[in-house]
C-alpha positions, 0 to 999 in steps of 0.5 A: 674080329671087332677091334677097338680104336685107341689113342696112339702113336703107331696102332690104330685099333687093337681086338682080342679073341679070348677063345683062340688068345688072337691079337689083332692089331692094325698100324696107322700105316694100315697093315693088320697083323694077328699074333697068336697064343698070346694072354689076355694080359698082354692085350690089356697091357697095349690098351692101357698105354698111348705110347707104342714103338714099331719094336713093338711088332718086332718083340710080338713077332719074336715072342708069338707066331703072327700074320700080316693079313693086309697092307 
């Protein structure tokens, strides 16, 4: 999946597949997760704002199924 990089705290680079509503997200720390079934309005949401909490991950986790594809 092509991610974009963006301006954070936390996040490196975030993409998004409209087709399976997949969220990519990759950490400074370089672990990529993948959470699935989420609105594109989420994904605009992370990309609209610098700053992001590791509670992020917790809530993503908490509200849609998600993958750790690397550390």
């Amino acid at each position: 999946m092509k991610r974009i990089y963006i301006s954070s705290n936390i996040l490196s680079s975030v993409g998004y597949d409209p087709t399976n509503k997949t969220l990519e997200v990759e950490f400074l720390c370089g672990d990529v997760y993948q959470y699935f079934n989420v609105p594109h309005t989420v994904f605009a949401e992370i990309t609209k704002t610098t700053i992001h909490t590791i509670s992020m991950h917790d809530w993503m986790c908490d509200s849609y199924q998600c993958k750790k594809l690397r550390v």
